[in-house]
C-alpha positions in Angstrom: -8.1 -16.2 5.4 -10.9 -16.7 7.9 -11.2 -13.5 10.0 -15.0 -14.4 11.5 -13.6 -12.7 15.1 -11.9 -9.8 13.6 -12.9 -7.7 16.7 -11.6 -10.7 19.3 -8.0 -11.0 16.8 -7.6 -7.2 16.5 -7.7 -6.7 20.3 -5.6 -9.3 20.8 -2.8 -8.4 18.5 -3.0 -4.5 19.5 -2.9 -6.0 23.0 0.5 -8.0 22.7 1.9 -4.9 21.3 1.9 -2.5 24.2 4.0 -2.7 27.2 3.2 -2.1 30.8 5.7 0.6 31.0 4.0 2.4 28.5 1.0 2.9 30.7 3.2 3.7 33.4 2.4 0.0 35.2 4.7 -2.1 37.0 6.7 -4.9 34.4 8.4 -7.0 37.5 8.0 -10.4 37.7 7.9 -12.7 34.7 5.1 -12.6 32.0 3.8 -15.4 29.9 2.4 -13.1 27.6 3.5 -10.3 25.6 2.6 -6.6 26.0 -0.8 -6.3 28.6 -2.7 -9.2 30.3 -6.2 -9.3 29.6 -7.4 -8.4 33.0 -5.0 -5.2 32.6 -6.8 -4.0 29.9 -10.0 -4.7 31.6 -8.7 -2.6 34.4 -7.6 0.4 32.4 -10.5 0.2 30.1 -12.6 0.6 33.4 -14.6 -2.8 32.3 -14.8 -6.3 34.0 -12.6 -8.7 33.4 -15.1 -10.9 32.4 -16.7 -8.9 30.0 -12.9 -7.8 27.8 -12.5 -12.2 27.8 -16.1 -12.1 26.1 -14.7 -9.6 23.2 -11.5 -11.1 22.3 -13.1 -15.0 22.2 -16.0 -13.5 20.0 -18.5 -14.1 22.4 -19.5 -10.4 22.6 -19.4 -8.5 19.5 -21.7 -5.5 20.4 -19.7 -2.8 22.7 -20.5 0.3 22.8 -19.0 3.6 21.7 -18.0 4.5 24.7 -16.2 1.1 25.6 -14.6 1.2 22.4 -13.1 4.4 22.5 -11.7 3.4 26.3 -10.1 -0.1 24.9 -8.6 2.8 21.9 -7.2 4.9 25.1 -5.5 2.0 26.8 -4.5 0.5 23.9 -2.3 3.5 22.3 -4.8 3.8 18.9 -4.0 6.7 16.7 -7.3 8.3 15.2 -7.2 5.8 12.2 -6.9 2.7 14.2 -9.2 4.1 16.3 -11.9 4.7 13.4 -11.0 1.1 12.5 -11.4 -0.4 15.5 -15.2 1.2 15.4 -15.5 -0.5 12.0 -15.2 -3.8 13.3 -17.3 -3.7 15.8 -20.0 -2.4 13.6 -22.8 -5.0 12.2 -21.8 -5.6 8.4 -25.1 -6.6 6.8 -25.3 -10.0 5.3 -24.9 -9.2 1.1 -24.5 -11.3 -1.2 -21.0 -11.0 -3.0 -20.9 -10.4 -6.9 -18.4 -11.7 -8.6 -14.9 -10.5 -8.4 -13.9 -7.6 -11.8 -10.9 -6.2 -12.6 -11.7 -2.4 -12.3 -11.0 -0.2 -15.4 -9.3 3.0 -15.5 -10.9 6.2 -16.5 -9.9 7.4 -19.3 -8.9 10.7 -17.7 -6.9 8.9 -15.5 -5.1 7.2 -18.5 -4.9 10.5 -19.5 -3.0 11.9 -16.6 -1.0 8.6 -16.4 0.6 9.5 -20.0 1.0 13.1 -19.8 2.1 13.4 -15.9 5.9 13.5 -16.1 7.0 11.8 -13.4 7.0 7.6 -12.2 3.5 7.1 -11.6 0.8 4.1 -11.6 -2.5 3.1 -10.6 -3.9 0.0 -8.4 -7.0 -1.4 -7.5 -8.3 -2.2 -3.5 -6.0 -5.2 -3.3 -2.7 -3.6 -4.9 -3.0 -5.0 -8.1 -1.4 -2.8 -10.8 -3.8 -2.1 -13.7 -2.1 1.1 -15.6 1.9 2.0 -15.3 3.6 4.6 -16.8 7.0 3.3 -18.9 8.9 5.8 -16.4 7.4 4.2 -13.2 8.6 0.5 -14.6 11.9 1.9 -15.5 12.2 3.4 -11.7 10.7 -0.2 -10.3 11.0 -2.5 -12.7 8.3 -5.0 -11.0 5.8 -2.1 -11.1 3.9 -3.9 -14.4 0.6 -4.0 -15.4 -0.8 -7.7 -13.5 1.7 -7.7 -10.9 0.8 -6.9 -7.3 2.4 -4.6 -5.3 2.3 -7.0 -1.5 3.6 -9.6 -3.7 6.8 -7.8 -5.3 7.7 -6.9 -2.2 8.1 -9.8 0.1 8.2 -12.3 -2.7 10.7 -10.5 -5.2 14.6 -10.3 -4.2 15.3 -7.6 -6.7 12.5 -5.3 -4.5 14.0 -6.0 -1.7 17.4 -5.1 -3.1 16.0 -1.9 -4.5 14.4 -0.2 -1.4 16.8 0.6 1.0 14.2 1.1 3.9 12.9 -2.7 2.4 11.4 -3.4 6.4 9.7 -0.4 7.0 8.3 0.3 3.6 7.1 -3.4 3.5 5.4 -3.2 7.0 4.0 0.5 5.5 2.3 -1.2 2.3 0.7 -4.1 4.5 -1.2 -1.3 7.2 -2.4 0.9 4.1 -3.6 -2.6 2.2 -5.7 -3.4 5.4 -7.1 0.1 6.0 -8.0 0.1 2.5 -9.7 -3.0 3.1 -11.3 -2.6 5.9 -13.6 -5.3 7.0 -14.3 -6.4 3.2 -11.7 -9.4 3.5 -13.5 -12.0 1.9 -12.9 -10.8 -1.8 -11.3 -13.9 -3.2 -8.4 -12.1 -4.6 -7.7 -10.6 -0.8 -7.8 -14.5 0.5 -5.6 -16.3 -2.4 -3.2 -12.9 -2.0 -2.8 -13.0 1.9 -3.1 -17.4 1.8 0.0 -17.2 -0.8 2.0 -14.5 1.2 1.2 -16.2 4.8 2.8 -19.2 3.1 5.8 -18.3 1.3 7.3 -15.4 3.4 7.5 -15.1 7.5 8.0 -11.7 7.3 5.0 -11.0 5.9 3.0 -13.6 8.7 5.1 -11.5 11.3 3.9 -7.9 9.7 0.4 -9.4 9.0 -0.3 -10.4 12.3 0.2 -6.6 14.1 -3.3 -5.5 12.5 -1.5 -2.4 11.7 -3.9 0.0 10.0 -2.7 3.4 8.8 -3.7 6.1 6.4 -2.7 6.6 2.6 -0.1 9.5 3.2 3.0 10.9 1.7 6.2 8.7 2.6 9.7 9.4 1.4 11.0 6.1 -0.3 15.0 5.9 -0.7 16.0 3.4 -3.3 19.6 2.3 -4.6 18.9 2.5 -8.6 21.0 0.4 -10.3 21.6 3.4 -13.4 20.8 6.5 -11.7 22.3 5.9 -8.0 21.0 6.7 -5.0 17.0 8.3 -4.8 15.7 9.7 -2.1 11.9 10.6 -3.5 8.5 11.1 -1.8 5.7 8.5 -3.3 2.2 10.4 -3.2 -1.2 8.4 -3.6 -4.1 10.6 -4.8 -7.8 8.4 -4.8 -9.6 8.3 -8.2 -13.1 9.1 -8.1 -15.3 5.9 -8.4 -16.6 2.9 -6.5 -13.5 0.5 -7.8 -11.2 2.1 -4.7 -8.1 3.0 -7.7 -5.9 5.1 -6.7 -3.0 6.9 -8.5 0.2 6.8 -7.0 3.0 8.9 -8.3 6.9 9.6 -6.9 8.3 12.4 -7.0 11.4 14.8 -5.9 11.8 17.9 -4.3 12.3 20.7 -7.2 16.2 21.2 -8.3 17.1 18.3 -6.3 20.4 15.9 -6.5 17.3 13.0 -6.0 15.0 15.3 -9.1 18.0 15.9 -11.8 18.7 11.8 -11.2 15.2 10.9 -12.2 15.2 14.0 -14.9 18.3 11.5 -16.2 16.4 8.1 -15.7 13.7 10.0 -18.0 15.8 10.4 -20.2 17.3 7.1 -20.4 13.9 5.9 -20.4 12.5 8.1 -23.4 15.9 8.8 -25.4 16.1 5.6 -27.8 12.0 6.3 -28.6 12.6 10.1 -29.3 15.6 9.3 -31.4 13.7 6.5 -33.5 11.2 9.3 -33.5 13.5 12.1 -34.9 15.6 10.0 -37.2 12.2 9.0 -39.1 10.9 12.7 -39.4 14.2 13.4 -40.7 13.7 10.8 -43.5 10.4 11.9 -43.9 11.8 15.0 -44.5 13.9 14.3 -46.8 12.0 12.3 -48.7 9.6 15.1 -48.8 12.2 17.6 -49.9 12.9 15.2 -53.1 9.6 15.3 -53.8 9.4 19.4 -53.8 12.0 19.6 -56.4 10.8 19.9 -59.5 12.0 17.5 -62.3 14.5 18.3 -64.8 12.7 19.3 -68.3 13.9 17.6 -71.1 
């Protein structure tokens, strides 16, 4: 995944997305392009012509503020493509990469992950799940330690089948993976992840190719469980503290709930069998321990 004019292909892609009538300008006629023609932008932007063709082909990779937050403006940015659009256009300073770790949790953080209550599990940068909770596998069952979240979801069927929103929530997990990215793409696991997905699934080529950037914020997730029914629950990220970018993501339903009682049930289902095991073996320890408190017959 060679993104060497990320500033030329993210102006480009926002640029197909947004339609002259959405800027009030005239659509008649037939258009070889989609959404705004170059020199439109330039126009809008208050820039030449000349000089817009210069940043999309790479050939200019210095605008300033000012500029950038005009090409935002024209086209439609929210605040956090806006921010991103500014990171691209910064100068990243030539480091040399280390090699590529699997993060480790903090033990707090396991902590939490036991003791929490509710489906929860954390990922690295790239989506890749490195601590799960039994109750967040038994909710999604491809939500397992070495599996990757991008990849369940446009390579798995039974993901698809599970999320009833599967489009929107896909497209939702793509723009939060490339803000959390950033400009950073050239990790190896980023370029193997988004080579395998390009290849195997259009969907995520079509999604990939919109640059959509968006914030890590609460979402409401509706799922079709296949023991529990219906689940309409909210799926909250919190970021752990540390320079591995983990974050802890958790779902969750609104207190006394249809949606909360269900997942109090799929709890249940989850931890019943181990509490019974559990109970069953103090209650032979018990017994065994109430044999040993009686006192032996005297002869």
């Amino acid at each position: 995944m060679s993104e060497e004019n990320r500033l030329g292909n993210y102006l480009r892609a926002r640029r197909e997305l947004v339609t002259p009538d959405g800027l009030g300008l005239p659509s008649h006629g037939v258009r070889r392009v989609p959404g705004l023609r170059r020199e439109e932008v330039a126009l809008l932007a208050g820039i030449s012509s000349d000089y817009y063709l210069r940043l999309e082909q790479g050939r200019d990779r210095n605008p300033s503020a000012q500029i950038l937050d005009a090409l935002a403006r024209v086209l439609l940015l929210d605040d956090t493509a806006t921010a991103y659009l500014h990171q691209l256009a910064a100068p990243r300073p030539r480091t040399r990469r280390r090699p590529s770790r699997r993060p480790a949790v903090p033990p707090a953080t396991a902590q939490l992950l036991g003791s929490i209550g509710l489906p929860a599990f954390v990922t690295d940068r790239t989506l890749d799940i490195i601590a799960v909770n039994p109750l967040a596998t038994a909710l999604v069952p491809a939500v397992r330690v070495g599996e990757n979240r991008l990849r369940s979801f446009f390579l798995d069927p039974a993901e698809r089948d599970l999320h009833a929103d599967w489009a929107a929530t896909a497209a939702q997990c793509v723009a939060v993976f490339r803000r959390r990215l950033g400009t950073d793409v050239d990790d190896p696991r980023v370029v193997r992840l988004v080579g395998e997905l390009s290849l195997k699934s259009a969907e995520f080529r079509k999604v990939w190719a919109r640059h959509d950037v968006r914030p890590v914020v609460d979402k409401p997730i509706r799922m079709n469980h296949p023991q529990v029914g219906e689940l309409s629950l909210t799926l909250s990220k919190l970021d752990v503290d540390g320079p591995d970018g983990l974050a802890l993501a958790a779902y969750h339903a609104a207190p006394g709930s249809e949606d909360a009682e269900r997942l109090a049930l799929l709890a249940s289902l989850t931890t019943g069998p181990a509490r019974r095991r559990a109970s069953g073996a103090d209650r032979r320890t018990g017994r065994a321990e109430n044999r040993l408190d009686r006192p032996r017959p005297t002869t």
